[in-house]
C-alpha positions in Angstrom: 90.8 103.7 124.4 92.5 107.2 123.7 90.7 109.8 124.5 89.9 111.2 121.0 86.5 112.4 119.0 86.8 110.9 115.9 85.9 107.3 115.4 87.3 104.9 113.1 84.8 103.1 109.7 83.3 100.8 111.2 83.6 97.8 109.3 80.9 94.9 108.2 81.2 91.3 110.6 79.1 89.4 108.0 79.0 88.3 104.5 75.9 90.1 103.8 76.8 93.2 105.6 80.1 92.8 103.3 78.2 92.6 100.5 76.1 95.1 101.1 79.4 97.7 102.1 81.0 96.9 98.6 77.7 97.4 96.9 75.9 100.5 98.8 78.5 102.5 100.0 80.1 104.1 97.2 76.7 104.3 95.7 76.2 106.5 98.6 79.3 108.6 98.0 78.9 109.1 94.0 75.0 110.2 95.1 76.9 112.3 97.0 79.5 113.8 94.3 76.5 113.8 91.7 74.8 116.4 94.4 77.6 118.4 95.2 78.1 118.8 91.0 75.0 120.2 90.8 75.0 122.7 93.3 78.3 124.3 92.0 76.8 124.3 88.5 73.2 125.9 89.4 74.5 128.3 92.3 76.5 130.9 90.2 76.1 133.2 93.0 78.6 131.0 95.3 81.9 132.5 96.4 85.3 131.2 94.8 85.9 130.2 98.8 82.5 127.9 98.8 83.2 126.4 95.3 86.4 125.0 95.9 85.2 124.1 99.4 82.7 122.2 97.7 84.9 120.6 95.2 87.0 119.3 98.2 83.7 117.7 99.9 82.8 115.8 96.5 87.2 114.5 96.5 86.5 113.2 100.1 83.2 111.6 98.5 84.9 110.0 96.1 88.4 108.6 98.2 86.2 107.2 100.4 84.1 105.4 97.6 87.5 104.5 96.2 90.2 103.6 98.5 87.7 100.6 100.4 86.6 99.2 96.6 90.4 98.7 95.6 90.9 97.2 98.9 88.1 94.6 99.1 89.3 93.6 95.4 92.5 92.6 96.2 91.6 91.0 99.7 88.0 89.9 100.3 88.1 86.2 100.8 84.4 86.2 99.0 84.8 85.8 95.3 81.7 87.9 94.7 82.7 90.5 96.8 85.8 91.2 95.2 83.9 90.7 92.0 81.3 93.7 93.1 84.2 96.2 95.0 86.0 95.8 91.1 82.8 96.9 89.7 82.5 100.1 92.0 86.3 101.0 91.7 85.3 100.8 87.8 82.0 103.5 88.8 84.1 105.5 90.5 87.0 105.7 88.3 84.4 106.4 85.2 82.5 109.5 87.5 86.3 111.0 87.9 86.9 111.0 84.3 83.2 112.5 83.5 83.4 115.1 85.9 86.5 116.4 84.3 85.3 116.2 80.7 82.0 118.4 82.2 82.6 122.1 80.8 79.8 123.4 82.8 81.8 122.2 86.2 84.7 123.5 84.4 83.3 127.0 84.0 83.0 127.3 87.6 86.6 127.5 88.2 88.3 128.8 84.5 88.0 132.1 85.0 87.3 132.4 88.5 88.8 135.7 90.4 91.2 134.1 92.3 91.8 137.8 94.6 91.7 137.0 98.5 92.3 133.5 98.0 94.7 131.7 100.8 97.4 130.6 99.3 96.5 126.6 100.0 93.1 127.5 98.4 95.8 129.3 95.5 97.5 125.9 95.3 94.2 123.9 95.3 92.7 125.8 92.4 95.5 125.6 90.2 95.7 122.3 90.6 92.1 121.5 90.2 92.5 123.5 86.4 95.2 121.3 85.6 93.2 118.2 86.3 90.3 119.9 84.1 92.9 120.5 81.5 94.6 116.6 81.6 90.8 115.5 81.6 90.5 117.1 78.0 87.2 119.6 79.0 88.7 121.6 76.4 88.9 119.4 73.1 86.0 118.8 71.0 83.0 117.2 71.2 84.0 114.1 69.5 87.3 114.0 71.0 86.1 114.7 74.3 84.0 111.5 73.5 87.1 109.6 72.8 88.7 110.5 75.8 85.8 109.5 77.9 85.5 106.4 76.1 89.4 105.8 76.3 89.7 106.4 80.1 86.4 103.9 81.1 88.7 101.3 79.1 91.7 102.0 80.3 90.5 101.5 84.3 88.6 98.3 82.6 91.9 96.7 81.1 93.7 97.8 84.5 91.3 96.1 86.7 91.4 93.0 84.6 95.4 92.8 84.2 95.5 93.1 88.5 92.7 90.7 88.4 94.5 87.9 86.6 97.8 88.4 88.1 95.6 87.9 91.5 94.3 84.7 90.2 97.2 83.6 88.1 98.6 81.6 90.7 100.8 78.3 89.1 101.9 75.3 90.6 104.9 73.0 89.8 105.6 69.6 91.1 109.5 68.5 91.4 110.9 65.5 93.3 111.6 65.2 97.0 115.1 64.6 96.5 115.4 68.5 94.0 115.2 70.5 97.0 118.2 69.9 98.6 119.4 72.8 100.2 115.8 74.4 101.2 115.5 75.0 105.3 114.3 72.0 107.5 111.3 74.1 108.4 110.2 74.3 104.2 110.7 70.9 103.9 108.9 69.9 106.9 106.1 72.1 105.6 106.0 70.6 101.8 105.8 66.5 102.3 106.2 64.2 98.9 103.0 63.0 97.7 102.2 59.3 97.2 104.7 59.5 94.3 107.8 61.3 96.1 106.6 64.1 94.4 106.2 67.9 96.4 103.5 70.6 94.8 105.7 74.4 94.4 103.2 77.0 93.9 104.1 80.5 92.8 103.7 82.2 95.9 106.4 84.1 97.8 106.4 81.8 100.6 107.6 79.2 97.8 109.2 81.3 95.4 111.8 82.8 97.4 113.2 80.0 99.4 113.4 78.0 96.4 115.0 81.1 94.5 117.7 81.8 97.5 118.7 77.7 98.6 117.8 75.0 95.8 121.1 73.6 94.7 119.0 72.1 91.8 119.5 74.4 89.2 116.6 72.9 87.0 114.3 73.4 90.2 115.0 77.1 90.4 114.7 77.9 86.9 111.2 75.9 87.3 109.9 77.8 89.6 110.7 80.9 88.3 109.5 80.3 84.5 106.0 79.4 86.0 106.7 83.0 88.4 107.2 85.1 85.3 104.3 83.3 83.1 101.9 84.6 85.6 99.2 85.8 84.2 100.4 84.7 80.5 98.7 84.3 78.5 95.7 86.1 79.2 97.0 89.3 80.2 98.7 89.4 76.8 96.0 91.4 74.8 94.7 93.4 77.8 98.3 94.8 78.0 99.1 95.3 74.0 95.2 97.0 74.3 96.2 98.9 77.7 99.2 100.6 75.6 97.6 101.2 72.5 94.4 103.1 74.8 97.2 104.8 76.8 99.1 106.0 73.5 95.7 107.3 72.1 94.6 109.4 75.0 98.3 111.2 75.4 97.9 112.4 71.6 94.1 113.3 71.9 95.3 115.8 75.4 98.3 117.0 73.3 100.9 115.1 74.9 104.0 113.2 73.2 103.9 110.4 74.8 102.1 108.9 78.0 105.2 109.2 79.8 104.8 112.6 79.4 101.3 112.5 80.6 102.2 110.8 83.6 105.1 112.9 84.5 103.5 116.7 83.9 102.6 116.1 88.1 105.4 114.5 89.3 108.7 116.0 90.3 110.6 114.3 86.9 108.4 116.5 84.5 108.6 115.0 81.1 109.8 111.7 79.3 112.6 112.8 78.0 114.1 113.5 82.0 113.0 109.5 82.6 114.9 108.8 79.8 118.0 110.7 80.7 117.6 109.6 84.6 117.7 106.2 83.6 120.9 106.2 81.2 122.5 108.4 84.5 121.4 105.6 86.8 123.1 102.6 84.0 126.1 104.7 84.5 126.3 104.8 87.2 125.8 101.6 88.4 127.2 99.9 85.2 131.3 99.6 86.8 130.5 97.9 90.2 127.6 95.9 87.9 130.3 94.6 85.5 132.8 93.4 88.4 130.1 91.8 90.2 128.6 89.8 87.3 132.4 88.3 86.5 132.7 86.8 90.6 128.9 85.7 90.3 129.2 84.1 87.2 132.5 82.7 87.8 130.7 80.7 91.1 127.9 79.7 89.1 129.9 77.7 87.1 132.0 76.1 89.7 128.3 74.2 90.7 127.2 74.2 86.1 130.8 74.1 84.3 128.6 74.2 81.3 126.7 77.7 82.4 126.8 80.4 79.9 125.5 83.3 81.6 123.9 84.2 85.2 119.8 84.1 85.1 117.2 85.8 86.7 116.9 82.2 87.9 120.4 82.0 89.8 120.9 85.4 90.9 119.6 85.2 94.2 120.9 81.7 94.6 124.8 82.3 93.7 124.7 85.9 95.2 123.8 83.8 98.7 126.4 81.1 98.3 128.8 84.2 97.8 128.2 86.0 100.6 127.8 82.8 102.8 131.1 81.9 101.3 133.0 84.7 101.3 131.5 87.0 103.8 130.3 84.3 106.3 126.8 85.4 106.4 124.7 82.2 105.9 121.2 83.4 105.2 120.1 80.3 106.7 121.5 81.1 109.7 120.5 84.6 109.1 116.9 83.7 108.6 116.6 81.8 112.1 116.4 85.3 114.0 113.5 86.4 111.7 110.0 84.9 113.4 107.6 86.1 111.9 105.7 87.0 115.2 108.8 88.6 116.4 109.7 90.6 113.4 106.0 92.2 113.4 106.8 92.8 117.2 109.8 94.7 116.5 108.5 96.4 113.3 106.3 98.2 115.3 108.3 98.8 118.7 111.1 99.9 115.8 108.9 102.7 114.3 106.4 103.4 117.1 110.6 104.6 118.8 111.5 106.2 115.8 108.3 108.6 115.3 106.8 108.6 118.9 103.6 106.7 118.5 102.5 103.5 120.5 100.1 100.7 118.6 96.7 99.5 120.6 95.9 96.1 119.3 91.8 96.6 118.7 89.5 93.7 118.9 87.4 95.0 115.7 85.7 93.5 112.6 87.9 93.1 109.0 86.8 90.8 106.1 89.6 88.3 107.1 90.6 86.7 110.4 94.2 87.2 109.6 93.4 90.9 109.8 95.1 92.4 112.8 94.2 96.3 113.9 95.8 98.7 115.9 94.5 102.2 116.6 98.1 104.4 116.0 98.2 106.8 119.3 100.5 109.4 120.6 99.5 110.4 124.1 95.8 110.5 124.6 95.2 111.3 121.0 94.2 108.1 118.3 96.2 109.4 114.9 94.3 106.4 112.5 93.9 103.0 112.6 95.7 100.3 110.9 95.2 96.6 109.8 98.0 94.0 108.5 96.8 91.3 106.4 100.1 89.9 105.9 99.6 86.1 105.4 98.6 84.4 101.9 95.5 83.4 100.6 93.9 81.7 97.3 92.1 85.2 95.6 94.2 87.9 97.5 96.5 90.3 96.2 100.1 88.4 96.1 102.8 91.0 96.0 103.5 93.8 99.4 101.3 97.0 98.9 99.5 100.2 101.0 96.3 100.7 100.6 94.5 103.2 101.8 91.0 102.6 103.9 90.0 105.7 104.9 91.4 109.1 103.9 92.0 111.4 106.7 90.4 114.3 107.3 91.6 117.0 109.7 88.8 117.0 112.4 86.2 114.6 110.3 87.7 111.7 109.6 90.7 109.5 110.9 92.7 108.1 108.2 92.9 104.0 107.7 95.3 102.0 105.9 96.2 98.4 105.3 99.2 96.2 104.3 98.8 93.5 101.9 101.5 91.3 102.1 102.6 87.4 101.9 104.9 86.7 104.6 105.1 82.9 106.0 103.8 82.4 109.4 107.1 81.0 110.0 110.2 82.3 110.0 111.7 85.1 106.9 114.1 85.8 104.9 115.9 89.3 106.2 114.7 90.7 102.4 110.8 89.7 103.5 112.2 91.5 106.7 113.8 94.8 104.5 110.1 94.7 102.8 108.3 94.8 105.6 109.9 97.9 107.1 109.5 99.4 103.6 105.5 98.8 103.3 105.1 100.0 106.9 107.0 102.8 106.0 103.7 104.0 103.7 101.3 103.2 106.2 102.9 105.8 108.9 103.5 108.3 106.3 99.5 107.6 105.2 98.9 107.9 109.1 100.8 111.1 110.2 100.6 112.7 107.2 96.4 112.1 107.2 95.4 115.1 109.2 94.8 117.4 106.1 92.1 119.9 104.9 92.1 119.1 101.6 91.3 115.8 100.1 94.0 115.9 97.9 97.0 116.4 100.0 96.2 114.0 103.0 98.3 111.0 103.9 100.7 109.7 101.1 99.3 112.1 98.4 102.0 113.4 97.3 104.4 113.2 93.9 104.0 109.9 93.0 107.6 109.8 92.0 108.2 111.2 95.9 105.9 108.6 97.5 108.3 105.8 98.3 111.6 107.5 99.3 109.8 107.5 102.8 109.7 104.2 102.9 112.9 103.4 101.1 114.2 105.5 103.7 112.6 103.0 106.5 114.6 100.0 105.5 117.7 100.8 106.8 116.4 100.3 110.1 116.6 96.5 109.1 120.0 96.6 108.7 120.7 98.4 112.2 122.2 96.3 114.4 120.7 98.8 117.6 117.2 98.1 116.2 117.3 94.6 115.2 118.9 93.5 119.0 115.4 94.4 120.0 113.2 91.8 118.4 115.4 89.5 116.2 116.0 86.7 118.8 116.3 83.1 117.7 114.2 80.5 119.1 116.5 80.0 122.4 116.3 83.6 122.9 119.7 84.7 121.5 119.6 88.3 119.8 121.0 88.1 116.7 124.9 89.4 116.7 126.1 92.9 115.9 128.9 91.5 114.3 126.7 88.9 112.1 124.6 91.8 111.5 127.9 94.4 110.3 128.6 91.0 108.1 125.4 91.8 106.5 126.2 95.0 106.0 129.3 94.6 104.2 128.0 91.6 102.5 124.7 93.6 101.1 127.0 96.0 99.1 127.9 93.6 96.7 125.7 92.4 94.3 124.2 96.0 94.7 125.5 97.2 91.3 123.8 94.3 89.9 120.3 94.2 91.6 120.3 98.4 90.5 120.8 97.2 87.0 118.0 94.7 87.7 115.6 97.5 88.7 116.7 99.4 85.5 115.6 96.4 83.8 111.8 97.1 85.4 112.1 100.6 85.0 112.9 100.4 81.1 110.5 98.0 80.5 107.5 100.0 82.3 108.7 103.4 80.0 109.8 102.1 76.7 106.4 99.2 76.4 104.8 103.0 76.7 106.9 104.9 74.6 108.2 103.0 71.4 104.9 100.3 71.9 106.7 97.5 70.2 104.1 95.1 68.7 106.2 91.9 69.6 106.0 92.6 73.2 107.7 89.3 74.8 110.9 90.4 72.5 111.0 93.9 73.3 110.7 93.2 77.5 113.4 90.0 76.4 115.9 93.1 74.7 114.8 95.4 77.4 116.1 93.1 80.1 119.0 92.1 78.5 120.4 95.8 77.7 119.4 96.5 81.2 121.7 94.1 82.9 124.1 91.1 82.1 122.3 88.5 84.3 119.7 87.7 81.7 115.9 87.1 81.8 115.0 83.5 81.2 114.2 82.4 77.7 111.1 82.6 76.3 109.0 84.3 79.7 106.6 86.1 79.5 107.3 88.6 82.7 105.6 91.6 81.4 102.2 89.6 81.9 102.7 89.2 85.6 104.1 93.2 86.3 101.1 94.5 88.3 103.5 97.8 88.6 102.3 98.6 84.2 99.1 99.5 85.8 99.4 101.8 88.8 103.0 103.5 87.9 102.1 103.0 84.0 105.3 104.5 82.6 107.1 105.5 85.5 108.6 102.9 87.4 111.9 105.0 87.3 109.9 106.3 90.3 112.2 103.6 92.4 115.2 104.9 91.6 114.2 108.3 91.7 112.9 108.4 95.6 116.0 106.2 96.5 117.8 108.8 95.6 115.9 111.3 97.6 115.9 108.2 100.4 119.7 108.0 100.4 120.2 111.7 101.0 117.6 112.0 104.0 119.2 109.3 105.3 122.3 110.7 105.4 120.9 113.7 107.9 120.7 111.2 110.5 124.4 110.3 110.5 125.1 107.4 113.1 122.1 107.7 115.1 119.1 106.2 113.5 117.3 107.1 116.4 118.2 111.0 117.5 115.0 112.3 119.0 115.7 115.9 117.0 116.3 114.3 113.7 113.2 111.7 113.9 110.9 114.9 114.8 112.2 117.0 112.4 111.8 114.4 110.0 108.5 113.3 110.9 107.3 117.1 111.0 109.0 117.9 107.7 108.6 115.2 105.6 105.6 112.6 107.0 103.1 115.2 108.8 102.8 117.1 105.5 101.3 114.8 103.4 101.2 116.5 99.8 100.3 119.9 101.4 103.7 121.1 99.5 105.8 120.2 96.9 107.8 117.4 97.5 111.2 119.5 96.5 110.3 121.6 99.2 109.8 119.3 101.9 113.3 117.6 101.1 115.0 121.2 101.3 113.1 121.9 104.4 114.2 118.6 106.3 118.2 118.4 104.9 118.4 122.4 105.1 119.4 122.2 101.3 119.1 121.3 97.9 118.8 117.4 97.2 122.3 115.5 95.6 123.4 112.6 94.0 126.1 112.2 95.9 124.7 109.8 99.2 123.3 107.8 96.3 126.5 107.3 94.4 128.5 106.3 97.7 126.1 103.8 98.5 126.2 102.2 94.9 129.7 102.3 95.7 129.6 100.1 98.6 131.1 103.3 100.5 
C-alpha cells in the first residue's frame, strides 16, 4: 500500500449497510451544512477569512452528500437503493437552492470588505456572489418563492427523465437468418428461440454491432427506432414541463433565455455566442459533409436501389462497408484486436505512461461485483482511487459517464471517481475503444486535478464548456499506432499492424464532415428545445435534425425522449464542439510524439493538476504559450 495519510471512503459490503449509506450519510452532511449556516449567520463578529472558510466546509458537506447519491442512482443493483440515493440527490439539490435564496446568508458576504483577501479567497468570493445572485436572493418575496419552487421541480423532472431513460430499456425480436453480417462471437452469444427467432435489446452491446454489420436494412432500422423511442413516451411531458420550468426561472433571474443562464459561467458567455458557434461549426463542416453524403448515399443504394436518402439507421453501416471497401479497413477484422480485458490493460498502461502514475488493483468493497478499484499512485504517494463499472446491467445507467465519488480535498480527503460504462465482456468495436480512452480521460483529470483547497475548484470543476476537451484530447491515443502495439493483440498474440492502424487513420477522416454535422444535430436540438420551446416537440427535434445534416433522422422517433444529455448540459451541448476545438489545438503542442515526457508534464501540470483553480482560457494559454485558434480544428475537419 503507498505510503500515504489519507484513506480512501470506505464503502458499505452489505445491503443494509448500503441502505443505510444512501439513506444516513447525506443526512449527516446536510446536518452538517444546516450547522455551518447558522454559525455564519449568528457570528457577525467572524472575519471575511473565517466566513468564506466556512462557506467552503459546508460546499465539501454538500459534494460529498451529492456526488455518492447520483452515483448509487445510476448503478446500485438494489432497486430501493437507487430509489432512496434519487431521493437524497433531490434533498440535496433543494438545500443548494434554499441556501442561495437565504438573504441573511447572503448578507454575510454582499458587502463584505474584501481588503487583505488572497487573491484565490478574491476569486472564491466573487464567485460565491454570483451564485447568490443566479439563486435570485435578491427578487421579491413571492418571486423568490417561485424560484424555490421552480428549481425543487426542475431537479424532480431531471431525476425522473434520467430515471426512465435508465429503465427504458426495449427489446426487439428479428429472425435468425436478418443478421447476416453480425460477428461469429454476436451470433454465438444471441441463439434463435424455439421459433428461429433472436431477442435484440437496446443496449450498446446490441445496438452497435447491429448498427455497424446487419446487411438487413429493415433489422437496423428496427433496432434503432426502438433506440430512439427510449424513454417515449413517458418522458414526453416531463421534458415539455422541464422546458417550460427552465424558461420560467431564466425570466424570474432576469435572463433572456436559459441558454443564457447556463452560459453566464462558462467560457461561451451568452446564447447568442452558442448560436453564432454553431452556424461557424455548419460551415465549416458543411463542404466535406456534402461530398461525403453523395459517396455514402451513392453505396447505400447499390445494396436498396430504391433508397431515398441516408438514415441515422445506415450511417454507421454504409460508412463501414466504405471504408472496408475502399480503404481496406474491415472493422471486423479491426475489432479482433480489441479484447475487452486487453483494452482495459492497455487503457491504463497507456495513460498511467502518458501522466506518470501506476494503478494498484485494491481488493475493496463497491455495490457491484463487476466493480474493479485501483488506488492511482505516483511514487509512494496514493493520488485517489478509482472504480470501473464498465459491464451492463438491468437498472444501471446505459450510456459512458464520470462520476465523481469523493471530492478531493488537499490534505483531508482523497478524491474518488467512477466510470459507468457498457462495454461487452468480449471483444469491441475501436469507437467503444475511442470512448473508453475519452471517459478515462475525466477520471485522471478528476484525480490529478483533486488536490484543491476549495470545494469548488477540485478535480473536473471547471467551465463546464472546458470539461471535456481533456478527454477529447485522450482519444487520439486510440488512434496511435505506438500506443495501441502495446495492448491490442489478437487472440494468437499478433499486435495489431501499424499499417492497418495508419489505414484507420486515413479512413476515420472521411465521414468526419458528416458525423460533425451529426453532433450539430444534438447540439441544436439541446439549445433551440430551450430557446424557441416549440410546443410540437417530436417535429421541431425531426426539423432540427434534418437542417443539421443530410443523413436524416428516422421517421416518426421520438429521440429527444431518450437524450439524457437535456438534463445535465440543459442547453449547451455545443459544449462538444466547443472543447474539441480547444482539444484539437492542445493536441497539436505534442506534435509527433504523443508521449514526450516534457509535453505530458507540462500538460499534466498546466491543464489537469489545476482543476478549476483558474479560468479555463488561462490554462489553455499557459500550456500552448498562446492564445487558443481554430485553425487545428479546421485541418482536422479537413481530413489534413
Amino acid at each position: 500500500m503507498p505510503d500515504s495519510p489519507l484513506e480512501p471512503l470506505s464503502l458499505p459490503r452489505e445491503l443494509d449497510a448500503w441502505r443505510a449509506f444512501a439513506a444516513d450519510r447525506p443526512v449527516e452532511r446536510l446536518e452538517r451544512v444546516a450547522a455551518i449556516d447558522q454559525r455564519l449567520i449568528s457570528e457577525p463578529g467572524l472575519s471575511l477569512h473565517e466566513r468564506l472558510a466556512l462557506w467552503n466546509e459546508a460546499d465539501i458537506a454538500l459534494a460529498e452528500a451529492a456526488a455518492p447519491s447520483h452515483l448509487i442512482s445510476e448503478s446500485h443493483p438494489d432497486a430501493g437503493v437507487r430509489e432512496t440515493a434519487e431521493k437524497q440527490a433531490q434533498a440535496v439539490d433543494a438545500v443548494q437552492s434554499r441556501r442561495l435564496l437565504d438573504r441573511d446568508l447572503w448578507s454575510v458576504f454582499a458587502d463584505a470588505d474584501e481588503s487583505g483577501l488572497e487573491p484565490d479567497e478574491q476569486r472564491f468570493l466573487s464567485q460565491v456572489r454570483r451564485d447568490f445572485r443566479r439563486g435570485g436572493v435578491d427578487l421579491s418575496d413571492a418571486d423568490r418563492d417561485r424560484v424555490r419552487e421552480l428549481t425543487d421541480r426542475d431537479t424532480e423532472l431531471s431525476l425522473t427523465f434520467s430515471r426512465n431513460i435508465r429503465e427504458g430499456r426495449r427489446e426487439i425480436r428479428v429472425p435468425a437468418a436478418a443478421l447476416d453480417g453480425l460477428p461469429d462471437d454476436f451470433l454465438a452469444e444471441h441463439p434463435a428461440d424455439d421459433e428461429g427467432m433472436v431477442t435484440l435489446t437496446t443496449e450498446y452491446t446490441d445496438l452497435m454491432p447491429v448498427r455497424e454489420y446487419a446487411r438487413d436494412r429493415s433489422v437496423r432500422h428496427a433496432l434503432v427506432s426502438a433506440y430512439n423511442d427510449l424513454a417515449w413516451p413517458d418522458n414526453e411531458p416531463v421534458l415539455a414541463e422541464l422546458l417550460a420550468v427552465r424558461a420560467e426561472r431564466a425570466a424570474l433571474l432576469g435572463y433572456g433565455d436559459w441558454a443564457d443562464y447556463e452560459t453566464e459561467t462558462r467560457m461561451i458567455g451568452s446564447s447568442t455566442a452558442v448560436r453564432t458557434f454553431l452556424e461557424r461549426i455548419a460551415d465549416a463542416a458543411a463542404p466535406a459533409a456534402a461530398d461525403e453524403y453523395e459517396r455514402v448515399l451513392e453505396r447505400l443504394r447499390r445494396d436498396d436501389p430504391a433508397a431515398e436518402a441516408v438514415t441515422i439507421a445506415d450511417f454507421w453501416y454504409v460508412l463501414g462497408a466504405l471504408k472496408r471497401e475502399e480503404y481496406d479497413v474491415d472493422a471486423q477484422l479491426v475489432r479482433s484486436y480489441f479484447r475487452f480485458d486487453r483494452v482495459l490493460d492497455g487503457v491504463l498502461a497507456t495513460t498511467g505512461r502518458l501522466l506518470d502514475v501506476t494503478y494498484v488493483p485494491v481488493d475493496a468493497p463497491s455495490w457491484h461485483d463487476d466493480v474493479r478499484t485501483y488506488d492511482v499512485v505516483r511514487g509512494a504517494e496514493r493520488l485517489g482511487r478509482i472504480h470501473l463499472d464498465l459491464h451492463p446491467r438491468e437498472g444501471k445507467y446505459n450510456h459512458a459517464a464520470c462520476f465523481g465519488l469523493a471530492p478531493g480535498i488537499s490534505g483531508r480527503a482523497l478524491p474518488e471517481s467512477v466510470l459507468l460504462c457498457n462495454f461487452s465482456r468480449g471483444l469491441l468495436e475501436h469507437d467503444e475503444v475511442v470512448t473508453f480512452f475519452h471517459e478515462f480521460g475525466h477520471l485522471v483529470h478528476d484525480i490529478l486535478g483533486g488536490h484543491q483547497k476549495w470545494a469548488r475548484w477540485t478535480g473536473v470543476a471547471t467551465e463546464w464548456d472546458f470539461v471535456e476537451a481533456p478527454s477529447q484530447l485522450l482519444e487520439e491515443w486510440a488512434w496511435d499506432a505506438g500506443a495501441l502495439a502495446v495492448f491490442a493483440h489478437n487472440d494468437a498474440g499478433e499486435p495489431i499492424p501499424a499499417e492497418l492502424v495508419e489505414r484507420m487513420r486515413t479512413a476515420d477522416a472521411f465521414g468526419r464532415g458528416l458525423e460533425v454535422t451529426r453532433q450539430l444535430g444534438h447540439a441544436t436540438t439541446s439549445y433551440r428545445l430551450h430557446v424557441d420551446r416549440p410546443a410540437d416537440l417530436a417535429s421541431a427535434v425531426d426539423g432540427y435534425y434534418r437542417a443539421a445534416s443530410p443523413v436524416t433522422p428516422l421517421d416518426g422517433s421520438h429521440s429527444y425522449a431518450g437524450f439524457g444529455h437535456l438534463t445535465g448540459y440543459g442547453a449547451c451541448y455545443y459544449t462538444y464542439q466547443w472543447s474539441l476545438v480547444i482539444a484539437r489545438d492542445l493536441l497539436s503542442a505534442f506534435g509527433d510524439h504523443l508521449f514526450d515526457v516534457d509535453t505530458a508534464t507540462r500538460y499534466r501540470r498546466e491543464i489537469l493538476e489545476p482543476g478549476g483553480t483558474r479560468d479555463a482560457q488561462e490554462l489553455v494559454e499557459s500550456f500552448l504559450g498562446r492564445e487558443s485558434t481554430f485553425d487545428a480544428y479546421r485541418d482536422w475537419l479537413g481530413g489534413a
